[in-house]
DOMAR-410106 format. One line per field, with one value per residue: x, y, z of N, C-alpha, C in turn; residue number from 1. Coordinates in steps of 0.001 Angstrom, whole numbers, plus 500000, padded with zeros to 6 digits. Layout:
nxx: (X, ...) $
nyy: (Y, ...) $
nzz: (Z, ...) $
caxx: (X, ...) $
cayy: (Y, ...) $
cazz: (Z, ...) $
cxx: (X, ...) $
cyy: (Y, ...) $
czz: (Z, ...) $
i: (NUM, ...) $
//
This chain:
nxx: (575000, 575018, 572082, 571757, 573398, 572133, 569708, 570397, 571823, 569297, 567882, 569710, 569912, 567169, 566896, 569214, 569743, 570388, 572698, 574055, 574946, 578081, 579781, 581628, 580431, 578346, 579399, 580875, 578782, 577793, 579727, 581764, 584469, 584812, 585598, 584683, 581571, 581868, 582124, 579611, 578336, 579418, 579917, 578685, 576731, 575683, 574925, 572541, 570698, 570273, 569840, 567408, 564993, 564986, 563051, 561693, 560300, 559169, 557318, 555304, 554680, 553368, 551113, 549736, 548818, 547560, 545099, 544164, 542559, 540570, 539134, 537230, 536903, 537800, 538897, 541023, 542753, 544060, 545325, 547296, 548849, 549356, 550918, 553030, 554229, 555372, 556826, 558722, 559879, 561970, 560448, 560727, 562009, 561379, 562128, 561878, 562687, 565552, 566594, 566151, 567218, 570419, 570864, 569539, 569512, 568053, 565985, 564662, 563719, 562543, 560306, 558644, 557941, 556865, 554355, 553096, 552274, 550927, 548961, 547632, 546333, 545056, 543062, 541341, 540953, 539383, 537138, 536182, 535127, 533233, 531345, 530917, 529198, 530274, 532174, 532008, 529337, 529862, 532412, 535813, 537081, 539914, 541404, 540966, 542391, 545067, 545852, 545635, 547884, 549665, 549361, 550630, 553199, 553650, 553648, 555967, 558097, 560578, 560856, 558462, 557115, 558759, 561023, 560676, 558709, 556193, 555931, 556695, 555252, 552975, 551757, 551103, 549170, 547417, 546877, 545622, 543246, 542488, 542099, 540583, 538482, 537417, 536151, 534085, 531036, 527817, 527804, 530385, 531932, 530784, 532126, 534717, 535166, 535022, 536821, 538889, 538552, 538982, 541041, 542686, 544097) $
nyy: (754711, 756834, 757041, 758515, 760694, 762410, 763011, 764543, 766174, 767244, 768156, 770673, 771840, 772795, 774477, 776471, 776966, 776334, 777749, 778386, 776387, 774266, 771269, 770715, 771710, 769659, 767480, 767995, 767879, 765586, 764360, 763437, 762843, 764851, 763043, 761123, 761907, 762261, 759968, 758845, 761173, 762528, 765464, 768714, 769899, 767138, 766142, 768017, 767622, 765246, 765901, 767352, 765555, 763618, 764943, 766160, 763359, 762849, 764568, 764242, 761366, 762222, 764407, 762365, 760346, 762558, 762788, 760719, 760191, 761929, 763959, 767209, 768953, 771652, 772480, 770226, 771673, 773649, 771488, 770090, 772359, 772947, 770775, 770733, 773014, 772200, 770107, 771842, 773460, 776064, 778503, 780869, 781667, 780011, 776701, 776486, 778638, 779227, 776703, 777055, 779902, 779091, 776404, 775729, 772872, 771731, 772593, 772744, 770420, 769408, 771052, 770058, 767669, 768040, 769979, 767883, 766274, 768039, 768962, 766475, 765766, 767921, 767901, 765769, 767116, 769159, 767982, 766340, 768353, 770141, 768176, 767765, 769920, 771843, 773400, 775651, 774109, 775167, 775584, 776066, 772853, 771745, 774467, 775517, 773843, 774228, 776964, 777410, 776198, 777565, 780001, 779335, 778505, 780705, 783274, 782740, 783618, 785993, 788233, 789716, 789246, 790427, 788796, 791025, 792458, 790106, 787647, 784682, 782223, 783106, 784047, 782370, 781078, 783296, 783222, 780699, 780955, 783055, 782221, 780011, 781214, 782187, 779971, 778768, 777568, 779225, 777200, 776282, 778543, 778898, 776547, 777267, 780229, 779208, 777546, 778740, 780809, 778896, 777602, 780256, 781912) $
nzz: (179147, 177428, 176872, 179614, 179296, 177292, 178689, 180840, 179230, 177828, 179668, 180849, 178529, 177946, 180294, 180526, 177912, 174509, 172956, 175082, 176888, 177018, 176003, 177974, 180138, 180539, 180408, 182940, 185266, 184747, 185988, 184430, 181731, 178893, 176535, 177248, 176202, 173796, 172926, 172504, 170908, 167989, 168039, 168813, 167478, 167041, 169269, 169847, 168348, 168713, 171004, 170270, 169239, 171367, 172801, 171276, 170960, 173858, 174350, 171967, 172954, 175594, 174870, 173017, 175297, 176656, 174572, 174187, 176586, 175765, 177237, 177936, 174692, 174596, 177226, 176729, 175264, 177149, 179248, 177869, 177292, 179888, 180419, 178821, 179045, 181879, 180938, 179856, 181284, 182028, 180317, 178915, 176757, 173673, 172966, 169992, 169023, 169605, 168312, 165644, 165302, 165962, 165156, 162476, 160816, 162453, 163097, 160956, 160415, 162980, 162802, 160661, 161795, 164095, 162965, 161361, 163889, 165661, 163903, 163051, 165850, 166638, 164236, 165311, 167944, 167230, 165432, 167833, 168682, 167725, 167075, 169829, 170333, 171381, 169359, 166561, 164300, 161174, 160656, 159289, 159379, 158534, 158007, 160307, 162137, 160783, 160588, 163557, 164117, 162624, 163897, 166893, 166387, 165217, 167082, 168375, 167746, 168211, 167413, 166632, 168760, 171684, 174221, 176260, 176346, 176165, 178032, 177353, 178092, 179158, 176964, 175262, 176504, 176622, 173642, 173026, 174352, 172793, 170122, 170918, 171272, 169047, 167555, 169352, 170536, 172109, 174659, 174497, 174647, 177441, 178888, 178043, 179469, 182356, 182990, 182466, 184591, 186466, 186752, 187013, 184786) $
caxx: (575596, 573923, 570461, 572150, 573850, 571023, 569399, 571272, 571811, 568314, 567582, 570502, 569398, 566397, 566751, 570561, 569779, 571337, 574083, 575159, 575933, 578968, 580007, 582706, 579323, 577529, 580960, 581269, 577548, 577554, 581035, 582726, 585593, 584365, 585789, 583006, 580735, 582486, 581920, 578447, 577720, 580667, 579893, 577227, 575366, 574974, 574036, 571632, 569878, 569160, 568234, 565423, 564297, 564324, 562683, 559798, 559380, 558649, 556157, 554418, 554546, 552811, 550327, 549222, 548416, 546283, 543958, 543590, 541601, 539578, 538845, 536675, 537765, 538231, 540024, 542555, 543971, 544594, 545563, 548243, 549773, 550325, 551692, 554016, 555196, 555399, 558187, 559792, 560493, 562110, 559862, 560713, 562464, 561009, 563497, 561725, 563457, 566975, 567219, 565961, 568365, 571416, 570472, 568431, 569050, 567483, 564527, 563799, 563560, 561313, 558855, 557813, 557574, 555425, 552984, 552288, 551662, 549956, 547860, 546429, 545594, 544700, 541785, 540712, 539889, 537952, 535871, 535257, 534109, 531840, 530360, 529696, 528685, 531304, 532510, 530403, 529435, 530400, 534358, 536489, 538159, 541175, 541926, 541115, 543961, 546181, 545939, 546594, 549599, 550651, 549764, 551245, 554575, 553611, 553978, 557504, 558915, 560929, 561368, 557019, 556626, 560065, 560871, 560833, 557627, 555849, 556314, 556193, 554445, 551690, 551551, 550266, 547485, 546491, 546824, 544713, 542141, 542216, 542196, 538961, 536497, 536984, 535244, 533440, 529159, 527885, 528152, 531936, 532482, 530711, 533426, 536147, 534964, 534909, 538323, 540187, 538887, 538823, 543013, 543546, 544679) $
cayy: (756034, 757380, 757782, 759494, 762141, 762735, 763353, 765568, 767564, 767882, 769139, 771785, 773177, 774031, 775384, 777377, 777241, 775613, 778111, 778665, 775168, 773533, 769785, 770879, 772164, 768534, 766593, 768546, 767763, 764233, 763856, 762392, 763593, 764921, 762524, 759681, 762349, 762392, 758153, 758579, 762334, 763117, 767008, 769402, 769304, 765803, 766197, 768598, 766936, 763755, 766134, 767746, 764306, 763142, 766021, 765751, 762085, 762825, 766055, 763614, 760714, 762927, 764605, 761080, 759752, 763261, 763030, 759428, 760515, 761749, 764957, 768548, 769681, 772953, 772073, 769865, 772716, 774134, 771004, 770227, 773511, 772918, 769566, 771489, 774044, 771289, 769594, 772615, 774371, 777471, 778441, 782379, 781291, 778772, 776017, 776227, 779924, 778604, 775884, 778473, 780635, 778310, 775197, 775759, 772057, 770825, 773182, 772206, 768755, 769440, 772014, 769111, 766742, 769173, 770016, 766029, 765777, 768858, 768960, 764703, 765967, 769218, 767290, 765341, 768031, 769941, 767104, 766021, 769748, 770302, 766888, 767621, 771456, 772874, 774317, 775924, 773514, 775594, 776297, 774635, 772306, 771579, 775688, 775904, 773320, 774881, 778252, 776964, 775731, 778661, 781143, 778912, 778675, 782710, 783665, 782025, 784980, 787052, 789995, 790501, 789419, 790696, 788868, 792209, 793106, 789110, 786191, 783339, 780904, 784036, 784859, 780933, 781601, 783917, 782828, 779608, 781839, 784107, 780515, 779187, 782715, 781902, 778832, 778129, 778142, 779557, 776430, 776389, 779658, 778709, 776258, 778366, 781097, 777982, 776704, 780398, 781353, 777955, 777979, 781600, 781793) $
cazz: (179338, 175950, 177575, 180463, 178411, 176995, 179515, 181655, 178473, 177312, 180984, 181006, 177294, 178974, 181772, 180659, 176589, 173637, 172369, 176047, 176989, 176528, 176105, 179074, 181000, 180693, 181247, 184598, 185745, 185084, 186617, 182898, 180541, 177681, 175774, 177369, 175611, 172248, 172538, 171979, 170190, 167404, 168116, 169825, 166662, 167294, 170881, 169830, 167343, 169451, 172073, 170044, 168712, 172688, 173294, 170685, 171628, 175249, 174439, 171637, 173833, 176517, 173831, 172876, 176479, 176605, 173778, 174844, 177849, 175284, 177954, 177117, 173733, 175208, 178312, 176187, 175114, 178399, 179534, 176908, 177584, 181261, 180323, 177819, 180567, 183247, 180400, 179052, 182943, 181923, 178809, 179157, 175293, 173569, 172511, 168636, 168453, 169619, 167568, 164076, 165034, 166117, 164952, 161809, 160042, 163713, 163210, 159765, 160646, 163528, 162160, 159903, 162553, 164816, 162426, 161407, 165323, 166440, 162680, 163378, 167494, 166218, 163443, 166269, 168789, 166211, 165256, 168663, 169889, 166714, 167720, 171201, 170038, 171674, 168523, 165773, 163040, 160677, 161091, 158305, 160132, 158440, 157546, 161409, 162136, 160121, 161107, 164600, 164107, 162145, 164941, 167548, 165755, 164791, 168601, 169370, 166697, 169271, 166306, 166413, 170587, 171627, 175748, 176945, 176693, 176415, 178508, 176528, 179163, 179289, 175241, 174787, 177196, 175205, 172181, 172916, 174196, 171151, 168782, 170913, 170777, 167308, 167234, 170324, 170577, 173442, 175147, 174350, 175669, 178831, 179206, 178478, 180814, 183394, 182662, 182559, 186179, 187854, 186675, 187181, 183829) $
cxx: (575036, 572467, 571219, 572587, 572847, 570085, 569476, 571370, 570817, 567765, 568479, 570244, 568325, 566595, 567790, 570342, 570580, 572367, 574871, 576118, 576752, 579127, 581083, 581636, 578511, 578173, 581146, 580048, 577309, 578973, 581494, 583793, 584723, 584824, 584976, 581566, 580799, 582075, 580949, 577754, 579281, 580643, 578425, 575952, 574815, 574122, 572600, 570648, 568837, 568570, 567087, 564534, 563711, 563154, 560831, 559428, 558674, 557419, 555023, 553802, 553063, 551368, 549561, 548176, 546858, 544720, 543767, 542541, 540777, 538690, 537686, 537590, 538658, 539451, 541104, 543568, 544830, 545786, 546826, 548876, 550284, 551485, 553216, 554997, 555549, 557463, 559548, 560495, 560284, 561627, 559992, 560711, 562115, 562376, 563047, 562693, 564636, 567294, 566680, 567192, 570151, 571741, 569443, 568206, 567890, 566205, 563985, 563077, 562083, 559944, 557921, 557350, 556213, 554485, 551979, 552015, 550504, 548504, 546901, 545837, 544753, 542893, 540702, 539816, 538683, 536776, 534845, 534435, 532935, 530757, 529668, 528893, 528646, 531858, 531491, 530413, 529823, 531768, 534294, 537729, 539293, 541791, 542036, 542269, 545017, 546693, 546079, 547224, 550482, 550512, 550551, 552649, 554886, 554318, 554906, 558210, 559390, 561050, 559918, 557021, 558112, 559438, 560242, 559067, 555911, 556108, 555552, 555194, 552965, 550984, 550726, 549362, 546761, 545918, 545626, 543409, 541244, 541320, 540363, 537698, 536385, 536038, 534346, 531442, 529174, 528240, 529615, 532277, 531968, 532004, 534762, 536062, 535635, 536379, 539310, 540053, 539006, 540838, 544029, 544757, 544684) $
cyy: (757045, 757798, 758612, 760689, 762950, 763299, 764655, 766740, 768282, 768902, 770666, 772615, 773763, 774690, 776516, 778058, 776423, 776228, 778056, 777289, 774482, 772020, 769367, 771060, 770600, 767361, 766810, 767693, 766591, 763441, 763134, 762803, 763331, 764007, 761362, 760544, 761805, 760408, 757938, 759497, 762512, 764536, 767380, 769429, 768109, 765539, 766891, 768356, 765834, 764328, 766791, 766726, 764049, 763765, 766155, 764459, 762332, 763706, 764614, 762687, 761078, 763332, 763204, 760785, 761147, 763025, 761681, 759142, 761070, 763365, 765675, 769043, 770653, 772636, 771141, 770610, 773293, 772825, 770219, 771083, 773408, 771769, 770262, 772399, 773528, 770481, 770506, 773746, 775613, 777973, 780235, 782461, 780319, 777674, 775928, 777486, 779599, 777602, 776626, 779252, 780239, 777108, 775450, 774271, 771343, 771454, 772998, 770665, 768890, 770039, 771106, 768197, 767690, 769361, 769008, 766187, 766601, 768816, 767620, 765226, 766853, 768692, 766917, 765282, 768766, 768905, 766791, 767595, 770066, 768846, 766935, 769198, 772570, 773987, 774285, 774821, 774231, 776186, 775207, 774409, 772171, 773111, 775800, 774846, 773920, 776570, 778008, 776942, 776900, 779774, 780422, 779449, 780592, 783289, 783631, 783037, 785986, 788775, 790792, 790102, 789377, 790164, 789571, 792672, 791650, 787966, 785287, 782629, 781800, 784106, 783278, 780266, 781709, 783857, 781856, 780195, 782720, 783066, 780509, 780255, 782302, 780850, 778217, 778667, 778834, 778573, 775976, 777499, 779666, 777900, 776759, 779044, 780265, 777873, 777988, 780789, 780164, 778003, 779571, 781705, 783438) $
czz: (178331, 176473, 178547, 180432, 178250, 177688, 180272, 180592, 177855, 178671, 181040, 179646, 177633, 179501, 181446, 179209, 175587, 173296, 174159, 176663, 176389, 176411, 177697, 180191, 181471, 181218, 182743, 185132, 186101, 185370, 185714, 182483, 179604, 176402, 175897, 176307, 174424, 171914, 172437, 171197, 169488, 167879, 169189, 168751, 166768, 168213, 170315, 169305, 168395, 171116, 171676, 169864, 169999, 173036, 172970, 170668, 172702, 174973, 173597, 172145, 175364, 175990, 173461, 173989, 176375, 176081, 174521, 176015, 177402, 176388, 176996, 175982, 174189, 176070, 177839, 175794, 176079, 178644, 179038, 177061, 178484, 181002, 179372, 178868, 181706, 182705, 180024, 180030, 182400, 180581, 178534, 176874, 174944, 172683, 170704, 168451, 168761, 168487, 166256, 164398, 165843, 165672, 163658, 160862, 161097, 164100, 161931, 160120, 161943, 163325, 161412, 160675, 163520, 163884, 162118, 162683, 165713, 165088, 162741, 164772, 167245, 165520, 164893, 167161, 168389, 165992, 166470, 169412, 169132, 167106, 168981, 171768, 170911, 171032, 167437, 164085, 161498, 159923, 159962, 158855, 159794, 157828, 159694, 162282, 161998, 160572, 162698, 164790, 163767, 163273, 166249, 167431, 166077, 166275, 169314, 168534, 167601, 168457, 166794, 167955, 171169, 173505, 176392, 177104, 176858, 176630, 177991, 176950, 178829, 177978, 174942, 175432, 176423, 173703, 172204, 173576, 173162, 170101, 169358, 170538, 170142, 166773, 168233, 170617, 171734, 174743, 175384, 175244, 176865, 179529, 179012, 179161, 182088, 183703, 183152, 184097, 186739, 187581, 186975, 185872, 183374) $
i: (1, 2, 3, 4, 5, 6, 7, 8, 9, 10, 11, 12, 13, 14, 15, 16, 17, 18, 19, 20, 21, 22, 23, 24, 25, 26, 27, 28, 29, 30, 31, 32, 33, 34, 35, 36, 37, 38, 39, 40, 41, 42, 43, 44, 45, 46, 47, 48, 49, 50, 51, 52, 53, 54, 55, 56, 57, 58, 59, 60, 61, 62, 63, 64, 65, 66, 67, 68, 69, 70, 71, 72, 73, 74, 75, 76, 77, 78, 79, 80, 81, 82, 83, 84, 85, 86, 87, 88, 89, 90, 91, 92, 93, 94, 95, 96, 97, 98, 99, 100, 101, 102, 103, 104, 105, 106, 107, 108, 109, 110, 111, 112, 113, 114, 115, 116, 117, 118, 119, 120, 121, 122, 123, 124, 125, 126, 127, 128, 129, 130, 131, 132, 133, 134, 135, 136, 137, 138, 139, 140, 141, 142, 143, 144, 145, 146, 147, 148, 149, 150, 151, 152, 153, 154, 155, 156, 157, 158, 159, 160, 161, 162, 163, 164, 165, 166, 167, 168, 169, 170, 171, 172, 173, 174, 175, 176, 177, 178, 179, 180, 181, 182, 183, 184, 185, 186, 187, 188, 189, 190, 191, 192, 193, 194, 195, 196, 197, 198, 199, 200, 201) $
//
């Protein structure tokens, strides 16, 4: 019953949000009394917690299998993103800015975990695109990691890309467009060209 909760409630913080759902909202859904909840989460902080954890198992989990295929540098990025927007449905808000500003012990905790993940995949890709001179031998790889991550993160800041005027799903297009100019030979940017119109990106 514990996986099932879970479940059901990591699906409905998507799709509805974390402050809006209730424990009365997830009780209804999966036909329970909230008190079958309470027998496996003491509170909503609790819930919430083990649904970001679920949450960043499944994405890393997913992330893993990727690189493993070992794909086009380039096109991993893309390809990682869809996989990201395929898990996270309604991505209008990203669930890192809910849980910062509702949840901030449950965004400390993950911010550290995300960066160990995306910063080891992150090495990876760089090495293998400078290797297959995709990207320019030159870049310093682990500043160009890092600065990744930090504009990634940078971009989910609703104060500097307010909804209203950028859709999330769209803004991390761009962004990973922006990221590759930066480092891609000409041969790189042939494949990004490639990649952006064959997806209608």
């Amino acid at each position: 019953m514990r996986e099932t909760i879970l479940i059901k409630a990591t699906e409905m913080f998507i799709s509805l949000g974390f402050k809006s759902v209730t424990m009365d909202d997830i009780a209804a859904q999966l036909g329970i009394s909230k008190k079958t909840i309470y027998q496996h989460f003491a509170n909503k902080n609790d819930l919430v917690e083990a649904t970001a954890m679920h949450l960043f198992e499944t994405i890393s989990a997913g992330i893993d299998a990727i690189c493993k295929e070992e794909k086009n540098p380039v096109e991993e990025f893309f390809i990682i993103r869809q996989f990201l927007s395929r898990i996270l449905k309604n991505d209008t808000v990203s669930p890192d800015f809910q849980f910062q500003k509702y949840f901030p012990k449950v965004f400390t905790l993950l911010r550290t975990m995300q960066f160990e993940k995306l910063h080891g995949s992150m090495l990876d890709n760089l090495r293998r695109g400078v290797k297959e001179g995709l990207y320019r031998s030159d870049i310093d790889i682990e500043f160009t990691a890092r600065i990744y991550f930090t504009g990634l993160t940078g971009i989910k800041n609703t104060d500097i890309f307010p909804t209203q005027m950028f859709a999330y799903s769209k803004i991390t297009i761009q962004f990973i467009e922006y990221h590759l100019r930066a480092i891609v030979t000409d041969k790189g940017l042939s494949v990004l060209t490639k990649t952006i119109a064959e997806n209608n990106f």
